[in-house]
N, CA and C of each residue as an Amber inpcrd file, in Angstrom:
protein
   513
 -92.6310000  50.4420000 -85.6360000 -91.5100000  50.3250000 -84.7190000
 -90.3620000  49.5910000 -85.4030000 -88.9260000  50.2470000 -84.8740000
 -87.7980000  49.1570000 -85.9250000 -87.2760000  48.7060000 -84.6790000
 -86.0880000  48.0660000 -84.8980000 -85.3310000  47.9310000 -83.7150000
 -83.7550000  48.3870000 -84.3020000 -82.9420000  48.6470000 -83.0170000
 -81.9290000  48.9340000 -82.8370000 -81.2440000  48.2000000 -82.4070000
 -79.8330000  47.6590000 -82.7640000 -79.1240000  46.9080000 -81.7020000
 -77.4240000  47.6260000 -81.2440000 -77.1770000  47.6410000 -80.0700000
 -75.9400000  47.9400000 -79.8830000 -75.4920000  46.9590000 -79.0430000
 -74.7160000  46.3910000 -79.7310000 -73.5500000  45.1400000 -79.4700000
 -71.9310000  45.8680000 -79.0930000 -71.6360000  44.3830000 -79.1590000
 -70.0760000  44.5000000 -78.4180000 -69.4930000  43.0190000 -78.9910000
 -67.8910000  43.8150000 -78.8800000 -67.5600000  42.6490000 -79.7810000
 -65.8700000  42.7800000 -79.6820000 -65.2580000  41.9200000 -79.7940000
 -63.5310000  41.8190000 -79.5540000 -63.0370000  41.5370000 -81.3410000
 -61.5840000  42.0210000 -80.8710000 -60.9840000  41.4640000 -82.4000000
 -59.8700000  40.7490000 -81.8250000 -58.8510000  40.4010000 -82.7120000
 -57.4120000  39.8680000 -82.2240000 -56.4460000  40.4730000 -82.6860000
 -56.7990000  41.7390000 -82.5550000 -55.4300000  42.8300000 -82.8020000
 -54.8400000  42.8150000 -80.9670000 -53.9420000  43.7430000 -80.8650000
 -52.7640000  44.0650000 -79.6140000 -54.1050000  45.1160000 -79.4030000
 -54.2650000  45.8030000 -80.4630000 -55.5650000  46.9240000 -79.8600000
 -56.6550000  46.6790000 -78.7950000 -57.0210000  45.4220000 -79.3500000
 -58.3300000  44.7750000 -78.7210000 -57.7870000  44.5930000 -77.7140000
 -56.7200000  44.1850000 -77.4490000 -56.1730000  43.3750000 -76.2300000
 -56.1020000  44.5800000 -75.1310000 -55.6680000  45.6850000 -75.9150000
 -55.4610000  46.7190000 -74.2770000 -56.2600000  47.1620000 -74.2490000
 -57.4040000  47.3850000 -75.1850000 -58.8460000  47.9500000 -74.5080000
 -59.1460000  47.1140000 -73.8370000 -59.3290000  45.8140000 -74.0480000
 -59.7050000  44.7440000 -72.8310000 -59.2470000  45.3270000 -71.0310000
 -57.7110000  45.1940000 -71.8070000 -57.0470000  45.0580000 -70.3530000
 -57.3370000  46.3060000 -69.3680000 -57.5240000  47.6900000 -70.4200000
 -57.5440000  48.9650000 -69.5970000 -59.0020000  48.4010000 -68.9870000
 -60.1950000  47.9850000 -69.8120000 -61.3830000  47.8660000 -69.2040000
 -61.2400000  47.0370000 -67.6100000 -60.6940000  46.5170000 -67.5940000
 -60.5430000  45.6590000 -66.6870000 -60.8110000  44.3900000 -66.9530000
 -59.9650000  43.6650000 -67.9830000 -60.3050000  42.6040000 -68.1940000
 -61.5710000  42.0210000 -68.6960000 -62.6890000  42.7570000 -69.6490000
 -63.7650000  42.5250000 -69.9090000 -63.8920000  41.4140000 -71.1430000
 -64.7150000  40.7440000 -71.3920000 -63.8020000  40.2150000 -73.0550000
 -64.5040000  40.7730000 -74.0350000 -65.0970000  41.9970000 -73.9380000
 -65.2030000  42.6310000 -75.4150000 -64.3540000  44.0960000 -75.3000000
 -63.8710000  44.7040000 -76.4350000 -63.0060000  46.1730000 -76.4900000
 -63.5510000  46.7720000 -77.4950000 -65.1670000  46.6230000 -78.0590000
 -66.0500000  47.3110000 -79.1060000 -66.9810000  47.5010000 -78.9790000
 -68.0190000  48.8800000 -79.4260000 -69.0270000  48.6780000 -79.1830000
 -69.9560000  49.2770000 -80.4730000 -70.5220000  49.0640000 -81.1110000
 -71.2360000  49.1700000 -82.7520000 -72.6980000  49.0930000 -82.4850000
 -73.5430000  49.8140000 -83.0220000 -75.3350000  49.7330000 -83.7690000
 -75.4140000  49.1140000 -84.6810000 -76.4480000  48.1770000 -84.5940000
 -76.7480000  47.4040000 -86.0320000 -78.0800000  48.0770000 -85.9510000
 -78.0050000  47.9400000 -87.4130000 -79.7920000  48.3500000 -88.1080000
 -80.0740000  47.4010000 -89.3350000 -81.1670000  47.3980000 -89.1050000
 -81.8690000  46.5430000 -90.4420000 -82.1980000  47.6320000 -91.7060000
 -81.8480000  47.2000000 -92.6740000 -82.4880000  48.1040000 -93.9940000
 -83.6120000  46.9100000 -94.3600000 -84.7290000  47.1100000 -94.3910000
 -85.6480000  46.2180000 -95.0120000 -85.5980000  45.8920000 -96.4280000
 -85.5510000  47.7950000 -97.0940000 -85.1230000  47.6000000 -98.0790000
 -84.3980000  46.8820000 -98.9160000 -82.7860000  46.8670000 -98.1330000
 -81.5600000  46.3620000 -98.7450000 -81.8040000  44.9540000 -98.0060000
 -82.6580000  44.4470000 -97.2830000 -82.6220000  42.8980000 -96.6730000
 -81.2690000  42.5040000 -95.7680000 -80.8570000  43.7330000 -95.8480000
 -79.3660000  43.7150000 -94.7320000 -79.0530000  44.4240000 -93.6020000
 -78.4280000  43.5010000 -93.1660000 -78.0130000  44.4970000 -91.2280000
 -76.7230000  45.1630000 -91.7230000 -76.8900000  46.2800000 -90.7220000
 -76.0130000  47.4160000 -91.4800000 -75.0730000  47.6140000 -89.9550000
 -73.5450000  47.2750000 -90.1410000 -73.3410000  48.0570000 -88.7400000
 -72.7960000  49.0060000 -88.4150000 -72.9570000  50.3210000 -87.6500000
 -72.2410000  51.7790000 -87.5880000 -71.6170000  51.7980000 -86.4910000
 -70.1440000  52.4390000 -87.0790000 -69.3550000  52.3650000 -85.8700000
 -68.5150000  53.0650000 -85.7200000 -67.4720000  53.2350000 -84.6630000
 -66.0340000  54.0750000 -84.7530000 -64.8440000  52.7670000 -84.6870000
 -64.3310000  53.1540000 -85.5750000 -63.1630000  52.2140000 -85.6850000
 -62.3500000  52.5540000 -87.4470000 -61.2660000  52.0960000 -86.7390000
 -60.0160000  52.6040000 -87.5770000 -59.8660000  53.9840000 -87.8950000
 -59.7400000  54.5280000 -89.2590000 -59.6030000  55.9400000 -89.0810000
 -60.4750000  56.6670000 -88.5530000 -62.1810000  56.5330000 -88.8320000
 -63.1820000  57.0310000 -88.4120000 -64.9060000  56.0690000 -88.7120000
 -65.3060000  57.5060000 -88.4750000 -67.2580000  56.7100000 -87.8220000
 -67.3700000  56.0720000 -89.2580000 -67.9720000  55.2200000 -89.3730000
 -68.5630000  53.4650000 -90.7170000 -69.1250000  53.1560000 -90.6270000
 -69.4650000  52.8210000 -91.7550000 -70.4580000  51.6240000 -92.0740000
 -70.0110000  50.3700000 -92.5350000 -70.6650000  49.2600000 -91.9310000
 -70.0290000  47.9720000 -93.0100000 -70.6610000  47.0710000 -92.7440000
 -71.3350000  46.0040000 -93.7560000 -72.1480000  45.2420000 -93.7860000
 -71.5170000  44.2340000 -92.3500000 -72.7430000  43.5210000 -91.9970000
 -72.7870000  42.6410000 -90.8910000 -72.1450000  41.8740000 -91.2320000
 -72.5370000  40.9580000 -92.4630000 -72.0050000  39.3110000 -92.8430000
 -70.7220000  39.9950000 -92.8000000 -69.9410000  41.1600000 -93.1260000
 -68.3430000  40.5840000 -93.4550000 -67.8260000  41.1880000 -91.8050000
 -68.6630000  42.5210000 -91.1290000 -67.8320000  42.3330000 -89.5090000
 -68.0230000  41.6250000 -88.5320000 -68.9500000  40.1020000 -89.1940000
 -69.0700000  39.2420000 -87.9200000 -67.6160000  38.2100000 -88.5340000
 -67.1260000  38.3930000 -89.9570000 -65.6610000  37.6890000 -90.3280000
 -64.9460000  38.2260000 -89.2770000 -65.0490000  39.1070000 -89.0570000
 -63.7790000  40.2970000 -88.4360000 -63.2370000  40.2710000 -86.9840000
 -64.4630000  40.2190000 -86.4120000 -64.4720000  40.2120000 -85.2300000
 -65.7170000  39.0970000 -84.1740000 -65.1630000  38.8860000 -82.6930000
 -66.0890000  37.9320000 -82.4390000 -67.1970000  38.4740000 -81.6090000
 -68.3830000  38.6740000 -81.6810000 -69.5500000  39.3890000 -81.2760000
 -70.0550000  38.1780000 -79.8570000 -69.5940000  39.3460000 -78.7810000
 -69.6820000  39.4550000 -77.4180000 -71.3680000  38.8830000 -76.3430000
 -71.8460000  40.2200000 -76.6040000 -73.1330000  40.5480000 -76.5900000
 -74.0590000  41.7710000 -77.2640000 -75.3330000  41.4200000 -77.4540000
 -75.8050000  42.6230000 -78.3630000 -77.6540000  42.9270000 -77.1910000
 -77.9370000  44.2510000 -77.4500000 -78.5420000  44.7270000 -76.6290000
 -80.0100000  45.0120000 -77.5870000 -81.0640000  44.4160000 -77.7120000
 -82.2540000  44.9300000 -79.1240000 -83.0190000  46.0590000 -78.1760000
 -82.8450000  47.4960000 -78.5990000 -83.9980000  48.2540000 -78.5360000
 -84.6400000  48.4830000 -79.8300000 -86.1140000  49.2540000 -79.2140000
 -86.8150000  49.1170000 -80.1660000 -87.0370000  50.7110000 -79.8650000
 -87.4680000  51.4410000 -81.3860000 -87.4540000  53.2350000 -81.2630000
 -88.5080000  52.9400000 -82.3370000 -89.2270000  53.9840000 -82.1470000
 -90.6850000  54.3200000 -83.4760000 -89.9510000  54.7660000 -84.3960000
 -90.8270000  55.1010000 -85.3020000 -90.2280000  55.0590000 -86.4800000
 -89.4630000  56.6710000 -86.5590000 -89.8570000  57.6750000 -86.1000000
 -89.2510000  59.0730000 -86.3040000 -88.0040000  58.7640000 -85.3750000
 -87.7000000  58.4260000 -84.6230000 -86.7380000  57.8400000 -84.1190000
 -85.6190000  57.6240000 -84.7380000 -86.1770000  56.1280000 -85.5410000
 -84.7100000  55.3820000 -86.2820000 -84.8490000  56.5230000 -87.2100000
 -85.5560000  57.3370000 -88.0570000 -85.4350000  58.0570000 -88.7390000
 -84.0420000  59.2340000 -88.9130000 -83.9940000  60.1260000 -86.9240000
 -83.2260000  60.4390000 -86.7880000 -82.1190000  59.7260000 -86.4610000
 -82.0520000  58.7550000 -85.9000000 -80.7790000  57.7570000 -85.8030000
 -80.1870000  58.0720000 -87.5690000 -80.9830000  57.4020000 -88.0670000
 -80.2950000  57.1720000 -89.5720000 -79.5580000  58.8200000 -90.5770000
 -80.4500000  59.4750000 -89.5150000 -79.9810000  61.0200000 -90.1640000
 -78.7780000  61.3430000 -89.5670000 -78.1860000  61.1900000 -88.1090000
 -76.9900000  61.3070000 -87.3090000 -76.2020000  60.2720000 -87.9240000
 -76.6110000  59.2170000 -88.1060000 -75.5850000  58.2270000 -88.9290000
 -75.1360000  58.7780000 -90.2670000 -75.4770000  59.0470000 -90.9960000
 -75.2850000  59.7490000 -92.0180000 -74.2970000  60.5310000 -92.0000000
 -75.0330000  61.8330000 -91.5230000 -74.1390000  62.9010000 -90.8390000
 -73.1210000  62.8880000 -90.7410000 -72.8130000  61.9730000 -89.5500000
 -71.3670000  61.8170000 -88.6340000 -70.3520000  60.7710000 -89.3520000
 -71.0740000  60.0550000 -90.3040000 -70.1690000  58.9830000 -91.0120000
 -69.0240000  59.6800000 -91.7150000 -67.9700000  59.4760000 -91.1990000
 -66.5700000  60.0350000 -91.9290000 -65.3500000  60.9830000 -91.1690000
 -66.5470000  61.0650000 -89.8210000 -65.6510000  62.1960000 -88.4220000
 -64.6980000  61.5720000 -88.1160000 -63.9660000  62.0690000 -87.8280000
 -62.6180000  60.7600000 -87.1460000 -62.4960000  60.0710000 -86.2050000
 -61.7300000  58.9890000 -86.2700000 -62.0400000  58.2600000 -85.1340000
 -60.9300000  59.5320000 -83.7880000 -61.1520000  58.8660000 -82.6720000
 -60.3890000  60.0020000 -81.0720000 -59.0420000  59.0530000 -81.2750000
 -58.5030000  59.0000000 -81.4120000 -57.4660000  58.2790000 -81.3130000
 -56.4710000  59.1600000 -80.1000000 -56.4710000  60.1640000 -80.2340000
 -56.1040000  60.8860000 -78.7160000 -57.2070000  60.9700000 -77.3830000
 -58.1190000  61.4010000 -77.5370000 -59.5220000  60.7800000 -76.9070000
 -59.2730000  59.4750000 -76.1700000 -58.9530000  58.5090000 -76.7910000
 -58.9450000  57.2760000 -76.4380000 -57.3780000  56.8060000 -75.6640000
 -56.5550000  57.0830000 -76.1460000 -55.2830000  57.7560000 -75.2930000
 -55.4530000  58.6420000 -73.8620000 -56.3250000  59.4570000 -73.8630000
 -56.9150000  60.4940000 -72.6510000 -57.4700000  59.1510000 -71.5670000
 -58.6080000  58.7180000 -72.3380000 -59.5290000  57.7780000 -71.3560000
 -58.3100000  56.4120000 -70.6600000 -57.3120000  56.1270000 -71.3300000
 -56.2380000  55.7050000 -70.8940000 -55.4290000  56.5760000 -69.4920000
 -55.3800000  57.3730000 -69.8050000 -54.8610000  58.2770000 -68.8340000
 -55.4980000  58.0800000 -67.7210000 -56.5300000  58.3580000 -68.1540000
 -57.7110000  58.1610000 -66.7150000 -57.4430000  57.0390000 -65.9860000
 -57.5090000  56.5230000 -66.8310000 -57.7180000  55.2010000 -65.6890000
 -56.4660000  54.5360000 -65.0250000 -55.5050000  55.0910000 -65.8310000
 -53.8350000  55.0380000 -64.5390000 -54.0950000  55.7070000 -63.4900000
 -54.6880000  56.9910000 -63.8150000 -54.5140000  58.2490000 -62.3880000
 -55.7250000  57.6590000 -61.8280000 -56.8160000  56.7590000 -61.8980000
 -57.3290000  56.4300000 -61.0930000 -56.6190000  55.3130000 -59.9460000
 -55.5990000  54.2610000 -61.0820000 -55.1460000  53.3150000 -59.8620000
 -54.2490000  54.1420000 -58.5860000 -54.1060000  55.2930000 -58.8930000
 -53.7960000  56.0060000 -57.7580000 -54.3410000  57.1430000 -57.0350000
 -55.6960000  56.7340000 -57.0590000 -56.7390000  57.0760000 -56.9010000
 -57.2360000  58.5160000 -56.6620000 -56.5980000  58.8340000 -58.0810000
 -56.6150000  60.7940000 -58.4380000 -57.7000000  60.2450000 -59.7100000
 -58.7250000  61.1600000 -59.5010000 -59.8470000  61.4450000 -60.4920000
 -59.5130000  62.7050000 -60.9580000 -59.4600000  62.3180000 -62.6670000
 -59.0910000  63.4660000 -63.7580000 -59.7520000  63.5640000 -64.7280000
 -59.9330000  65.3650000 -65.2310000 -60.6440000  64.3350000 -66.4340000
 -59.3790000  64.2080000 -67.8820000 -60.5890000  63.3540000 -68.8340000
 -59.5210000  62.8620000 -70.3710000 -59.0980000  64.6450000 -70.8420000
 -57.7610000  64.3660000 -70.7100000 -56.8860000  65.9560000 -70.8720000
 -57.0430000  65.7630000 -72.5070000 -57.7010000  65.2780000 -73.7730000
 -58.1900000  64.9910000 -74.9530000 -59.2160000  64.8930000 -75.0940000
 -60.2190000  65.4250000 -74.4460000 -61.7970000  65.4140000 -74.5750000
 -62.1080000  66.4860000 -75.9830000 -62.4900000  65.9590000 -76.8850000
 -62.9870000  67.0170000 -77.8570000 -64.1010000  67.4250000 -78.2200000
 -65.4070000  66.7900000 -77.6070000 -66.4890000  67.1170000 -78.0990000
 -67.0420000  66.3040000 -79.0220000 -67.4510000  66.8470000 -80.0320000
 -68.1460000  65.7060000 -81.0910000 -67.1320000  65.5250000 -82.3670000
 -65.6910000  66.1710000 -82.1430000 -64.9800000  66.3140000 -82.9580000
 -64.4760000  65.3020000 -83.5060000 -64.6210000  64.4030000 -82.6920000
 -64.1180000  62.4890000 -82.9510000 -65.0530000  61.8000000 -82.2350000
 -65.1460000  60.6380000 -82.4980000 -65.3610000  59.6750000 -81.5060000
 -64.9010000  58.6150000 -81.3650000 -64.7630000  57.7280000 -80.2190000
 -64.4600000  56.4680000 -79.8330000 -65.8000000  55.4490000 -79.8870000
 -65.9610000  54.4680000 -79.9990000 -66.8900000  53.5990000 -80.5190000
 -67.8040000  53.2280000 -79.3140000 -67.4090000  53.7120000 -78.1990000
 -68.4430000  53.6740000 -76.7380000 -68.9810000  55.1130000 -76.7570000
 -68.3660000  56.5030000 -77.0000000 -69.1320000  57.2990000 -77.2250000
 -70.0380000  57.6500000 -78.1880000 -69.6630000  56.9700000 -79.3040000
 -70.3870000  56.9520000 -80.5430000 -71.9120000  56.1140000 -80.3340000
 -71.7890000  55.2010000 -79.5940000 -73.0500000  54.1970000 -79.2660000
 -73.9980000  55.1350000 -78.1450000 -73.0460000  55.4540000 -77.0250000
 -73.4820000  56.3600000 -76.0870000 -74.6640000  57.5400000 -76.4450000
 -73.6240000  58.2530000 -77.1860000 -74.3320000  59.6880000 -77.3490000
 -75.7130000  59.2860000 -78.4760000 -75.5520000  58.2970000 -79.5380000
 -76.9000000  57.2980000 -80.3070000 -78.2420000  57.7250000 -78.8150000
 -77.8470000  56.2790000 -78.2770000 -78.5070000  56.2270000 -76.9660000
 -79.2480000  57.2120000 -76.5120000 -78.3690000  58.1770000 -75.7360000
 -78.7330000  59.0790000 -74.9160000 -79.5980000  60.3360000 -75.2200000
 -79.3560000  60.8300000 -76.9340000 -79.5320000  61.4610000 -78.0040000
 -81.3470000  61.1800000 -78.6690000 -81.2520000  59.9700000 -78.7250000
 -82.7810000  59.4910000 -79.8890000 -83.3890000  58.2230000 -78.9560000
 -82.6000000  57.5290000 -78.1900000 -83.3070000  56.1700000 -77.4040000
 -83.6230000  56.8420000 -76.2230000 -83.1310000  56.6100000 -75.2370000
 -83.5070000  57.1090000 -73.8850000 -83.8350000  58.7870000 -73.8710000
 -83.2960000  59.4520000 -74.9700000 -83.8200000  61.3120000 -74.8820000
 -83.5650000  61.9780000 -73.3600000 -82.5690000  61.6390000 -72.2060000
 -82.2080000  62.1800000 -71.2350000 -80.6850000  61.8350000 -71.0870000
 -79.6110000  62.6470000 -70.0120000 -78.3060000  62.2140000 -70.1410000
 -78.4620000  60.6200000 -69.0850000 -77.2380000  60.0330000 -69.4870000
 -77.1610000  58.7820000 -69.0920000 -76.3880000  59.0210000 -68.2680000
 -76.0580000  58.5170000 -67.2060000 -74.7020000  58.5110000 -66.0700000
 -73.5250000  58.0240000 -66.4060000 -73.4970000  58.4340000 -68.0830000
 -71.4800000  58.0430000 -67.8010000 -71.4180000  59.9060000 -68.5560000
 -70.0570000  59.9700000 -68.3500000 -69.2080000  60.3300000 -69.3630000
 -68.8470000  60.0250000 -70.3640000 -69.2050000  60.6500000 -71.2470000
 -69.0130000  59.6660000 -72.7300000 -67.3560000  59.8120000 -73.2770000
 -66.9190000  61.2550000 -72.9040000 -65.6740000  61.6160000 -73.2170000
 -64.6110000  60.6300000 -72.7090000 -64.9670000  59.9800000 -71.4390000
 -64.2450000  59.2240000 -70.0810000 -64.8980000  57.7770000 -70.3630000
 -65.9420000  57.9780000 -70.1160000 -66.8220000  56.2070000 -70.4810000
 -66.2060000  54.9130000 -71.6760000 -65.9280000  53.8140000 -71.2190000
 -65.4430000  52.7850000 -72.1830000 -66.4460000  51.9060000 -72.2960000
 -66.2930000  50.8330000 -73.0560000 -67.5050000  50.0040000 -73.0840000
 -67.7940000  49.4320000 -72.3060000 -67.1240000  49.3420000 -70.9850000
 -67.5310000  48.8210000 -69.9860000 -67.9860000  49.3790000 -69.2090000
 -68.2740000  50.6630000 -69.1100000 -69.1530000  51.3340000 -68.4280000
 -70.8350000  50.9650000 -69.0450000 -70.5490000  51.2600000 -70.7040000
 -71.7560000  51.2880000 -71.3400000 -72.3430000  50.1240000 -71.1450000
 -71.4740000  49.0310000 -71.1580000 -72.1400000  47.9210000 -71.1680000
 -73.2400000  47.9270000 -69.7110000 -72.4600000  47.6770000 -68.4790000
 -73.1320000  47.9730000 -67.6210000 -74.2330000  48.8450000 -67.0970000
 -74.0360000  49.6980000 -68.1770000 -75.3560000  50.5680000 -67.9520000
 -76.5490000  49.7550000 -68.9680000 -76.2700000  49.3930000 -69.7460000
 -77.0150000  48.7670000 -70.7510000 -77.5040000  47.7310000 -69.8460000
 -76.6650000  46.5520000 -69.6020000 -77.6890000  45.7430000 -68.1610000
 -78.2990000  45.8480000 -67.3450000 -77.9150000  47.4470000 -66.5120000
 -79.1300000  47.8420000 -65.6260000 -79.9970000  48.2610000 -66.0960000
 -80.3560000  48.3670000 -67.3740000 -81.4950000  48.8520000 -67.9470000
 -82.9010000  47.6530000 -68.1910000 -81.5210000  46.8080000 -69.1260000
 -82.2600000  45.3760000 -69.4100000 -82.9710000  44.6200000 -67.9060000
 -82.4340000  44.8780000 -66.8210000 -82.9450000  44.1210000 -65.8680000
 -83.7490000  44.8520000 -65.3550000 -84.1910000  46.1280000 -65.4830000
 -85.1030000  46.5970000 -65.2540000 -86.2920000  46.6860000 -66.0120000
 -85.9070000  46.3940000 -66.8670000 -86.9520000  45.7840000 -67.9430000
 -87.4370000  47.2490000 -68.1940000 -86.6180000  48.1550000 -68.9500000
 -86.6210000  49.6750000 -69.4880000 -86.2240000  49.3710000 -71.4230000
 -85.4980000  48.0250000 -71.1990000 -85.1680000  47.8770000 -72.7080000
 -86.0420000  46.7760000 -72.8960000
């Protein structure tokens, strides 16, 4: 068995700040997988951010940014196996940067309480760093769909779903 972790975490860019604010004021605007390489004796963390999906050692993105909360599942080993094969894979897709603009959208036309969907939904063509954790999740951990929208979903959805899990004692 390995474990998995998907955390959350803020920076002090203007960026961080309006993902916060669109979330509703949450204090994290990130959401990243850490993995252990036994091998390499290092936590590895995968993510969406800046141009696109990454990798980058732990010790230098806990410099970077300030780590929120983090969530430990645990997957057998064919599991992280495929985790590590989708990581692979997908490392280099671009980040949604319109995607993430869309899920913005949303959530104006919600304060006037019109439900739409992200008019930038692309599929797996990009991702944003809550769908990127999401579809992980939903994909190789849990193996059924989860109740967000991943296209629409921010980390504050995920997060919250991630706690009702933990308190159910499912993680």
């Amino acid at each position: 068995m390995k474990n998995i972790t998907i955390g959350f975490s803020t920076g002090h860019t203007l960026f961080a700040r309006l993902i916060r604010m669109f979330e509703g004021n949450v204090p994290y605007s990130h959401v990243f997988i850490k993995f252990h390489s036994d091998t390499f004796e290092r936590d590895i963390i995968y993510q969406a951010s800046g141009l696109q999906v990454n990798f980058i050692g732990a010790i230098l993105f806990a410099t970077k940014v300030k780590i929120i909360k983090e969530f430990k599942l645990e997957v057998n080993d064919q599991a992280y196996k495929r985790i590590m094969q989708f990581a692979i894979d997908n490392a280099g897709t671009p980040y949604g940067y319109k995607q993430l603009l869309g899920m913005g959208i949303v959530r104006i036309a919600k304060l006037f309480n019109k439900t739409i969907k992200n008019p930038f939904s692309d599929g797996k063509a990009t991702y944003v760093c809550s769908e990127l954790a999401g579809t992980v999740l939903q994909s190789f951990i849990i193996k059924h769909d989860i109740p967000l929208n991943l296209e629409t979903s921010g980390p504050k959805d995920l997060y919250k779903f991630l706690e009702k899990l933990n308190k159910n004692n499912i993680l």
